[in-house]
KELO-321950 format. One record per atom (N, C-alpha, C): atom name; x, y, z; residue in one letter. Coordinates in steps of 0.1 Angstrom, whole numbers. Layout:
N
CA / X / Y / Z / A
...
This chain:
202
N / 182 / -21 / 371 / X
CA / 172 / -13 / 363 / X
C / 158 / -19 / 365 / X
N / 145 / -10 / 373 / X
CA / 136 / -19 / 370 / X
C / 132 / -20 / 358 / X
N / 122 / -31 / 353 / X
CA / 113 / -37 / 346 / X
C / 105 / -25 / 339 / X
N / 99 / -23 / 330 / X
CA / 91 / -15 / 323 / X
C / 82 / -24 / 323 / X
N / 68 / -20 / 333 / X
CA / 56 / -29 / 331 / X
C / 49 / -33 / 314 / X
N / 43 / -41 / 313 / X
CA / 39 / -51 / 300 / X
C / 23 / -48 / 300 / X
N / 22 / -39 / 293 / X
CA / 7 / -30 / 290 / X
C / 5 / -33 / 275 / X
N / -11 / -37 / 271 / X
CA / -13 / -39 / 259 / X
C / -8 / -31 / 249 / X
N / -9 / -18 / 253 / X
CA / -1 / -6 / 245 / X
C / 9 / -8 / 243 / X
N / 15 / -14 / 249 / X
CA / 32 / -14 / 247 / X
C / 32 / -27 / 243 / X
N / 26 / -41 / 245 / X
CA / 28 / -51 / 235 / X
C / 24 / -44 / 219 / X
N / 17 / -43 / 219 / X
CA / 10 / -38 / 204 / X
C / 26 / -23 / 200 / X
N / 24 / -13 / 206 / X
CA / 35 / -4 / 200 / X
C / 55 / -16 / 195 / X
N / 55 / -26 / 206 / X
CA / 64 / -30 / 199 / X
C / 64 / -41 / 194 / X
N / 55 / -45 / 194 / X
CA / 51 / -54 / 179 / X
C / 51 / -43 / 165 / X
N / 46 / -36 / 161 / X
CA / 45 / -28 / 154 / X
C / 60 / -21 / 153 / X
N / 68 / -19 / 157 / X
CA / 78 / -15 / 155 / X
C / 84 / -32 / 146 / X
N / 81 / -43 / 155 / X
CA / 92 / -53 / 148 / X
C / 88 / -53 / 135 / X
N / 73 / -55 / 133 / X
CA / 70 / -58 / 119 / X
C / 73 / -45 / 109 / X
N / 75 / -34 / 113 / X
CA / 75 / -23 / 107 / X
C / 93 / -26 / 100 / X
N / 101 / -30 / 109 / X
CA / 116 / -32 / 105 / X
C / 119 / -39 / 96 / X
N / 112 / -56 / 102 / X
CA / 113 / -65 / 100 / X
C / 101 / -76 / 83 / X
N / 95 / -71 / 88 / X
CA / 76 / -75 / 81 / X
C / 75 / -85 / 91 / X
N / 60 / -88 / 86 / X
CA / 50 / -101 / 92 / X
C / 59 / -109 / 100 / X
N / 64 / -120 / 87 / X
CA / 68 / -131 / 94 / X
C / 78 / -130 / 110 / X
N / 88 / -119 / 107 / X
CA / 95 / -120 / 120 / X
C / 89 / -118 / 133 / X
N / 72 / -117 / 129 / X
CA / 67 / -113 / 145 / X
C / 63 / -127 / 148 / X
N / 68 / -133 / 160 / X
CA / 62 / -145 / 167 / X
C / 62 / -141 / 182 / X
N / 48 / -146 / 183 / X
CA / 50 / -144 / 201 / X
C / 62 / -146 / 212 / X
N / 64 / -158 / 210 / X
CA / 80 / -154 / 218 / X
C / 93 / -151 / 210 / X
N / 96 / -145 / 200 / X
CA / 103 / -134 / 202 / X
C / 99 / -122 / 205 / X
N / 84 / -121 / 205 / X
CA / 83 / -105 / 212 / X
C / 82 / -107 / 224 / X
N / 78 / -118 / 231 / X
CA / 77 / -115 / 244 / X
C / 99 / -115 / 251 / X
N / 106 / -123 / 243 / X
CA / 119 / -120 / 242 / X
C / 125 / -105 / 245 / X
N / 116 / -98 / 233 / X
CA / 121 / -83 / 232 / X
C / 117 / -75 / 247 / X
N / 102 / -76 / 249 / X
CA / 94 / -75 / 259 / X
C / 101 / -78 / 275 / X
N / 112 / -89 / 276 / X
CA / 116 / -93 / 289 / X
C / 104 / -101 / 301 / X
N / 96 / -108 / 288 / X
CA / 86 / -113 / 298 / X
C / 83 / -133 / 294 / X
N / 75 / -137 / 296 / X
CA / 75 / -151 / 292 / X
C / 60 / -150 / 281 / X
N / 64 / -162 / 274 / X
CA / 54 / -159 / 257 / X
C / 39 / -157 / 265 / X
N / 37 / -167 / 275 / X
CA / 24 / -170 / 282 / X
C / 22 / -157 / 287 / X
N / 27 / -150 / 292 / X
CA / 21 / -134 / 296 / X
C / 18 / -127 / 287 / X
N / 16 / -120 / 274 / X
CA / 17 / -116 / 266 / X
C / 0 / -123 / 259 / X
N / -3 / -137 / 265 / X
CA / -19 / -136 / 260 / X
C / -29 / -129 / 274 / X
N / -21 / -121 / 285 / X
CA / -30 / -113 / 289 / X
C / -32 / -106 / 281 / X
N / -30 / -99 / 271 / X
CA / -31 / -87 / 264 / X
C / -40 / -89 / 250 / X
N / -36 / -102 / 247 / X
CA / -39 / -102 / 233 / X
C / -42 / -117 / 232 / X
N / -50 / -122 / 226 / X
CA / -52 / -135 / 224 / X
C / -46 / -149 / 220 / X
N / -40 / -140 / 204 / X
CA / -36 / -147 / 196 / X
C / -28 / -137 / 186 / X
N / -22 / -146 / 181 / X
CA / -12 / -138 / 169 / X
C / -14 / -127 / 163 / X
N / -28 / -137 / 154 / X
CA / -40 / -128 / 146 / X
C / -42 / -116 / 154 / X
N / -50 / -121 / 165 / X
CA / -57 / -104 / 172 / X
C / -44 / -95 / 171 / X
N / -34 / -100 / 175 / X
CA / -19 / -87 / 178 / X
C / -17 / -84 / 168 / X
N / -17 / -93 / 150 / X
CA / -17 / -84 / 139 / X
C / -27 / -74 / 137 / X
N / -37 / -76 / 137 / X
CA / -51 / -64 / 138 / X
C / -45 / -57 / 145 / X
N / -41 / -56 / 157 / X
CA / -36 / -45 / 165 / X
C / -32 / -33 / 157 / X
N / -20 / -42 / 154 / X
CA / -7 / -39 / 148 / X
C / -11 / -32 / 138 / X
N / -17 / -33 / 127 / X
CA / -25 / -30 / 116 / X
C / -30 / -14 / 122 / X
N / -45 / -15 / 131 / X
CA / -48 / -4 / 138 / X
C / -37 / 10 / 144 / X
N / -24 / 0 / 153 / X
CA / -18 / 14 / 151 / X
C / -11 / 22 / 141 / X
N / -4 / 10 / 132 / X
CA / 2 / 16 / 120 / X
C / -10 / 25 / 114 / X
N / -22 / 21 / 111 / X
CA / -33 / 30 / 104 / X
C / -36 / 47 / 113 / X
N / -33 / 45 / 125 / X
CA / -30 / 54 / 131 / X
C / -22 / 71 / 124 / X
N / -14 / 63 / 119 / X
CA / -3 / 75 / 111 / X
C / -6 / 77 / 99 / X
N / -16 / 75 / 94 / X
CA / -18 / 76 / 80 / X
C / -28 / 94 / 87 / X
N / -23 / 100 / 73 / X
CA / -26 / 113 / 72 / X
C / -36 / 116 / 61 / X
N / -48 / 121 / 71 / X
CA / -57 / 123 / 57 / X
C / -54 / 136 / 52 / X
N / -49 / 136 / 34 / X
CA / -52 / 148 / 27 / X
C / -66 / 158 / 27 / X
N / -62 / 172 / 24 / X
CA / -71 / 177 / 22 / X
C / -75 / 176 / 13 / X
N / -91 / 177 / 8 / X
CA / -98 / 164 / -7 / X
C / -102 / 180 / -16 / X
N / -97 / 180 / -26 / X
CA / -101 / 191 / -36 / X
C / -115 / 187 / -42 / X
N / -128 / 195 / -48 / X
CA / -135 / 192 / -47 / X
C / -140 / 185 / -60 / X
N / -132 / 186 / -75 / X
CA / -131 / 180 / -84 / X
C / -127 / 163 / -84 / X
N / -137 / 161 / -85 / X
CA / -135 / 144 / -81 / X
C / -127 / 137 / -89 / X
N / -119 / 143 / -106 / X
CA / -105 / 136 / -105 / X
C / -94 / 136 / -101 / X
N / -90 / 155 / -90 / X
CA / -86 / 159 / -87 / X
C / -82 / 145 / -68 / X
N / -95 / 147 / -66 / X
CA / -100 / 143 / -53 / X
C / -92 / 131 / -54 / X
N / -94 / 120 / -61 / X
CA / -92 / 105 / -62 / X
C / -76 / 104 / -68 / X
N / -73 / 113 / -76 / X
CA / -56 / 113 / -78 / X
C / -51 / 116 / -63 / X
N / -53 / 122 / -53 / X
CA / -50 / 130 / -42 / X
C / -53 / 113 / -36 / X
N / -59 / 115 / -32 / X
CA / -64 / 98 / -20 / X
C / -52 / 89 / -27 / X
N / -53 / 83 / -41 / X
CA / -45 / 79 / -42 / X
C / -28 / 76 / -40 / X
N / -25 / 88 / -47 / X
CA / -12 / 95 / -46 / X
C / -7 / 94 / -25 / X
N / -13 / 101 / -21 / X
CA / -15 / 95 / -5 / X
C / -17 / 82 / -1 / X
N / -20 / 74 / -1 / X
CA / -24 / 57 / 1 / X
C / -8 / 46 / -4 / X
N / -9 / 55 / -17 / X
CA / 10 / 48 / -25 / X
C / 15 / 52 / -15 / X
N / 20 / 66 / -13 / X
CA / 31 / 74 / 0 / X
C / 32 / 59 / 7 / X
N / 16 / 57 / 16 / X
CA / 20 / 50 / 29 / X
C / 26 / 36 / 24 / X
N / 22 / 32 / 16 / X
CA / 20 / 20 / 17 / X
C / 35 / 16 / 14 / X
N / 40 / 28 / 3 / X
CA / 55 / 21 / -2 / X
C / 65 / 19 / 13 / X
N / 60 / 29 / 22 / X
CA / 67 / 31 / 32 / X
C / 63 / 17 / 41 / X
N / 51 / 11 / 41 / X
CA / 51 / 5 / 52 / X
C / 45 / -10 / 41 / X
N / 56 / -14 / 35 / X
CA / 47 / -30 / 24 / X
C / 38 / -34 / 31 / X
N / 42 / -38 / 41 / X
CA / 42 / -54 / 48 / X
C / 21 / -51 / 53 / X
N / 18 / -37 / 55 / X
CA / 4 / -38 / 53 / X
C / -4 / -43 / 44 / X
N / 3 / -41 / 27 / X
CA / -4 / -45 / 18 / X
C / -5 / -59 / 21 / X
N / 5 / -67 / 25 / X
CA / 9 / -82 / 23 / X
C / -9 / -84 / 36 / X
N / -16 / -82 / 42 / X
CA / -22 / -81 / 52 / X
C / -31 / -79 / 46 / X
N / -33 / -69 / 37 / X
CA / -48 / -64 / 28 / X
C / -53 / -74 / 19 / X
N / -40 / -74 / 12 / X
CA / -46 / -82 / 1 / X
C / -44 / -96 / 8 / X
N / -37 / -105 / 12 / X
CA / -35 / -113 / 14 / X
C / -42 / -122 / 22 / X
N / -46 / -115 / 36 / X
CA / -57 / -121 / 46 / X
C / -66 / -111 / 45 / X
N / -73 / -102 / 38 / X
CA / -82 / -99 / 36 / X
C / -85 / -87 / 50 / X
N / -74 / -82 / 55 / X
CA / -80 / -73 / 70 / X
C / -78 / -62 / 65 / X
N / -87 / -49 / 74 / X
CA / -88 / -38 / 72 / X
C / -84 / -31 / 85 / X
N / -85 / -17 / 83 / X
CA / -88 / -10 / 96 / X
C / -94 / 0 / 94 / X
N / -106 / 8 / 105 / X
CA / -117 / 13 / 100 / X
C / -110 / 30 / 95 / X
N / -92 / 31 / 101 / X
CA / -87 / 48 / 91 / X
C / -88 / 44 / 77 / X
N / -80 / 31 / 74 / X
CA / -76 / 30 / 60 / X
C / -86 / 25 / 55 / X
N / -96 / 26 / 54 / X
CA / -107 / 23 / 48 / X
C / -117 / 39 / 41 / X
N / -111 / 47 / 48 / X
CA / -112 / 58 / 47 / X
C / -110 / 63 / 33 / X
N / -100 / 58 / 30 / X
CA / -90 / 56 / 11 / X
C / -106 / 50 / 0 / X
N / -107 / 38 / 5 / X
CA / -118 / 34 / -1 / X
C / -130 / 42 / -2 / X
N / -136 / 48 / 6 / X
CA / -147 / 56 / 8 / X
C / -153 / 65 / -1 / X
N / -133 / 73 / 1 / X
CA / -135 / 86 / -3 / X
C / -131 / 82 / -19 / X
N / -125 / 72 / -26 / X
CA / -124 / 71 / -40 / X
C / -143 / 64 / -44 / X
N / -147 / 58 / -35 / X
CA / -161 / 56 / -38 / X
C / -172 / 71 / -35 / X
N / -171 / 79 / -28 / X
CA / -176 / 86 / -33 / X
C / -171 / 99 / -42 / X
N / -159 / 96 / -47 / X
CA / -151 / 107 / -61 / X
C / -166 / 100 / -76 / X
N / -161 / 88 / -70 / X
CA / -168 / 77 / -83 / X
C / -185 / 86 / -84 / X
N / -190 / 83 / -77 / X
CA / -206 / 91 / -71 / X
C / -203 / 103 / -81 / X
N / -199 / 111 / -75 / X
CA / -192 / 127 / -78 / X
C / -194 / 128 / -87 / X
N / -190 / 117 / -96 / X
CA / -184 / 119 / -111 / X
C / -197 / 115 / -119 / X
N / -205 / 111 / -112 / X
CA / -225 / 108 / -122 / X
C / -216 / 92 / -123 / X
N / -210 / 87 / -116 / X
CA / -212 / 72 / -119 / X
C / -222 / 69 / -106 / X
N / -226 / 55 / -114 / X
CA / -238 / 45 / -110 / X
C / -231 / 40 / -102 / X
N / -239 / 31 / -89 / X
CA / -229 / 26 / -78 / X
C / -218 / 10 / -85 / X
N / -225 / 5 / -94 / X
CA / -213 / -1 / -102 / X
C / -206 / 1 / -106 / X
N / -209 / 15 / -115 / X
CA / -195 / 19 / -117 / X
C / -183 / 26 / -111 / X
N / -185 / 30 / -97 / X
CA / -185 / 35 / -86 / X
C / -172 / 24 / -82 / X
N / -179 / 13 / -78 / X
CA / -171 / -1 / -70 / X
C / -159 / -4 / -83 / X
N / -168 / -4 / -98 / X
CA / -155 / -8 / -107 / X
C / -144 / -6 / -107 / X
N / -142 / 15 / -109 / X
CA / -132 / 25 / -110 / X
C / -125 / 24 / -94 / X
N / -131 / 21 / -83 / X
CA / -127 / 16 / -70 / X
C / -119 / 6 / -71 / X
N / -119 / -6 / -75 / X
CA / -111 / -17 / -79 / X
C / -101 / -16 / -88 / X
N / -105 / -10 / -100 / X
CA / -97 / -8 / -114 / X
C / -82 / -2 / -99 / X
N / -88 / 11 / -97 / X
CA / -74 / 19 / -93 / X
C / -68 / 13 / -80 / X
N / -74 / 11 / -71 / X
CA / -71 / 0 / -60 / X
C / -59 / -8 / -64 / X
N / -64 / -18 / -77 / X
CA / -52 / -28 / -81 / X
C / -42 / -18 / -85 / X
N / -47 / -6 / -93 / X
CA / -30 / 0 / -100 / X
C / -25 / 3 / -89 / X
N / -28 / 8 / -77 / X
CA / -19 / 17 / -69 / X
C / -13 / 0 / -63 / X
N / -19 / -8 / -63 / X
CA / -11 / -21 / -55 / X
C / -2 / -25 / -60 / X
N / -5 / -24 / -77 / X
CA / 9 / -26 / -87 / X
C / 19 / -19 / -85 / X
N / 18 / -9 / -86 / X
CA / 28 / 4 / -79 / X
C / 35 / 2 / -73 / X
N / 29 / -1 / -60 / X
CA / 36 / -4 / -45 / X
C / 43 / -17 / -50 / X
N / 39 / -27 / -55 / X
CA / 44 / -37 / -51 / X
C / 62 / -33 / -62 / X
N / 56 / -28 / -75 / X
CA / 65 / -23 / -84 / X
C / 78 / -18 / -80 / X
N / 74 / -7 / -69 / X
CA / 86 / 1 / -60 / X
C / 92 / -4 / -51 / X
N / 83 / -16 / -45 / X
CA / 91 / -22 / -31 / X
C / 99 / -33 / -42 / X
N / 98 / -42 / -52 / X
CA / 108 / -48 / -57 / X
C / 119 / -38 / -64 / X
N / 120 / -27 / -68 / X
CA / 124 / -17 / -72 / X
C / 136 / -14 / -60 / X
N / 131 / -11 / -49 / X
CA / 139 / -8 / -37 / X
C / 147 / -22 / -32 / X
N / 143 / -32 / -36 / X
CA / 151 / -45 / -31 / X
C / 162 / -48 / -37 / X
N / 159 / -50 / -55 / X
CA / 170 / -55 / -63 / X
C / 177 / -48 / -67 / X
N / 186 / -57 / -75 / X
CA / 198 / -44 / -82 / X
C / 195 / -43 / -93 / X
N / 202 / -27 / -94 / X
CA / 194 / -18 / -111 / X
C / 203 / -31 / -122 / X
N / 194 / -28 / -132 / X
CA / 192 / -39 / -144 / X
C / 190 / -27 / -155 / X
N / 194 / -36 / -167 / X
CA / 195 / -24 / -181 / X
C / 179 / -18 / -183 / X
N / 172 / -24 / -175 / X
CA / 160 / -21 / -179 / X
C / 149 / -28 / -196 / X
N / 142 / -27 / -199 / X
CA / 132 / -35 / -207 / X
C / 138 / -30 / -220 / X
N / 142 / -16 / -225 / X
CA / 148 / -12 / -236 / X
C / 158 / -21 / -242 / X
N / 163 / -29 / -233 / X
CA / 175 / -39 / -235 / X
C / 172 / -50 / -244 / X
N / 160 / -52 / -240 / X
CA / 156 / -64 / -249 / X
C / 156 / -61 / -264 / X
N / 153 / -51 / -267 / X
CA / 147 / -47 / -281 / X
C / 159 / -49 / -291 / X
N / 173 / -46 / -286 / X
CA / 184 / -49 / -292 / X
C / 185 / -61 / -299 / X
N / 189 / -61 / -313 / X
CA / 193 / -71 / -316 / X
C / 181 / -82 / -321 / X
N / 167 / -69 / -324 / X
CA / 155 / -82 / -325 / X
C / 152 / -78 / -339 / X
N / 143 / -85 / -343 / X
CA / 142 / -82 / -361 / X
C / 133 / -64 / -358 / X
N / 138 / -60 / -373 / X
CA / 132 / -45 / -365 / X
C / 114 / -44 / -369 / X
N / 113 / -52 / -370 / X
CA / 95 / -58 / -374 / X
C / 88 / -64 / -365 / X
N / 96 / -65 / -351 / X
CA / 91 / -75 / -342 / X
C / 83 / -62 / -333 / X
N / 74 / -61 / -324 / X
CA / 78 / -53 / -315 / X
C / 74 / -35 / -320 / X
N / 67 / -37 / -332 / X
CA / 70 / -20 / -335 / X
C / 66 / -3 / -328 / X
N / 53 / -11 / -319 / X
CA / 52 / -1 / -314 / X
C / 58 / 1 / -302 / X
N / 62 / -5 / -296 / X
CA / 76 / -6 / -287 / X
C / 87 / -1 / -289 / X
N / 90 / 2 / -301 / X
CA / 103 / 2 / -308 / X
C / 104 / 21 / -309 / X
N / 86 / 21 / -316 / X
CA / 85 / 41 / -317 / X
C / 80 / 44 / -303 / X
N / 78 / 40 / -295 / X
CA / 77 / 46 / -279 / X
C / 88 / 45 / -274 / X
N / 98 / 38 / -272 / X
CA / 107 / 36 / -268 / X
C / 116 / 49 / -263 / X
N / 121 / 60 / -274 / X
CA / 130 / 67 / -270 / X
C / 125 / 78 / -256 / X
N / 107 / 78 / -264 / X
CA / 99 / 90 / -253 / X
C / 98 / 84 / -245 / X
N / 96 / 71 / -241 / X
CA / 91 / 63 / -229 / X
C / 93 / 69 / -215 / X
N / 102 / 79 / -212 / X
CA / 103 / 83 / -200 / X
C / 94 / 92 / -199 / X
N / 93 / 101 / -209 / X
CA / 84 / 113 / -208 / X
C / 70 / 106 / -210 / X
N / 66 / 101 / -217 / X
CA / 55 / 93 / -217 / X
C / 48 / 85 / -202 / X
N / 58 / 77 / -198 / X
CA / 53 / 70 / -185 / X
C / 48 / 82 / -177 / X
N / 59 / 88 / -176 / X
CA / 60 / 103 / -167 / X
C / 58 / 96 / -150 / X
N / 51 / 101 / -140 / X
CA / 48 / 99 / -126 / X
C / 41 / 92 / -123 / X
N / 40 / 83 / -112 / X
CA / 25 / 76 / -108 / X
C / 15 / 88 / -104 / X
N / 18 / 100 / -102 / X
CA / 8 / 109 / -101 / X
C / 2 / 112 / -116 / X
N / 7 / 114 / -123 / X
CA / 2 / 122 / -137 / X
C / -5 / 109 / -144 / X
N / 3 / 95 / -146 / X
CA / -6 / 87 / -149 / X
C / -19 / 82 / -147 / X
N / -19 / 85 / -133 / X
CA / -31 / 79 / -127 / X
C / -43 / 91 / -126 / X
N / -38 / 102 / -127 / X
CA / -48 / 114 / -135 / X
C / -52 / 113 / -149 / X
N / -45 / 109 / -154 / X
CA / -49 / 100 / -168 / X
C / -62 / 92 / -164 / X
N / -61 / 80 / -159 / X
CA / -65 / 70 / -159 / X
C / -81 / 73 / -154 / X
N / -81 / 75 / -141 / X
CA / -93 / 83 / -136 / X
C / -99 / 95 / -144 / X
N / -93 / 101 / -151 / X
CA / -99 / 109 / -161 / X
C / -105 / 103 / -169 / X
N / -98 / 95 / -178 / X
CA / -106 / 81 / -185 / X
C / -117 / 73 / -181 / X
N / -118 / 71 / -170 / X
CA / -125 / 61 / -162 / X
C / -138 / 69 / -155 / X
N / -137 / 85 / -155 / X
CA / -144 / 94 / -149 / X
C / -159 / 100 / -161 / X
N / -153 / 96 / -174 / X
CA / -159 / 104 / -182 / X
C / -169 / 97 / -183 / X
């Protein structure tokens, strides 16, 4: 069988598959160059260094991110970016671990940022308050994500209600009368977070 020549495109597309499987850590240059059928030393024609092949990697995954169509109500608008950004992100963690962690971007997914900074504008906030409500929801949606991907890993648990059993019934009270509604209450990461930005918008 011949060889499938070793094009930066194709180091980068399967790098991006390993980490996409795998996350971060399992990408090292010679195992991809392993996967690749080449030697680790060929593999910095293409790419420098680790780092630059994660940026890559980064860049194509950002690739597939789908921009929503933006409704022109700016709490409408920023629930929407939102609600879109969770999608990807639950689907692909190991980005976040990259955002938040080493601080990298890429110039699609930044795109998310932009457009919740100018929802913020939209809404008669000042560019302070702008960057605030930008961070405020930033972190929730990262909570989220991070919320769902431990969610998807471990095994189901009686859940937080559990605790309340068995505690003085004075301890805890408002816990105690939210408790039964708490599902209807929480409700979606969409409906919440239209709350929130609603709050944050006014």
């Amino acid at each position: 069988m011949a060889r499938v020549p070793v094009s930066r495109d194709r180091v980068v597309r399967v790098a991006t598959a390993i980490v996409d499987a795998h996350g971060v850590d399992a990408l090292s240059m010679r195992g991809l160059a392993t996967e690749l059928g080449v030697t680790a030393m060929a593999l910095y024609r293409h790419v420098g260094s680790r780092d630059e092949l994660l940026l890559a990697v980064l860049d194509e995954i950002s690739e597939r991110i789908v921009h929503p169509e933006l409704p022109p109500d700016p709490v409408e608008r920023a629930a929407t970016v939102l609600v879109g950004l969770r999608g990807f992100l639950v689907e692909h963690p190991w980005v976040l671990r990259l955002i938040v962690g080493g601080h990298w971007s890429s110039r699609r997914g930044l795109w998310f940022q932009d457009a919740i900074l100018a929802a913020g504008r939209d809404a008669g906030l000042d560019d302070a308050g702008a960057v605030a409500c930008w961070t405020s929801l930033w972190q929730m949606t990262v909570g989220e994500v991070e919320f769902e991907t431990a969610r998807r890993a471990g095994p189901p648990g009686p859940g937080w209600t559990a605790a309340l059993d068995g505690a003085d019934p004075e301890e805890l009270r408002t816990l105690r009368e939210l408790a039964p509604r708490w599902p209807d209450l929480a409700a979606t990461f969409e409906a919440r977070l239209r709350r929130v930005v609603a709050a944050l918008y006014r």
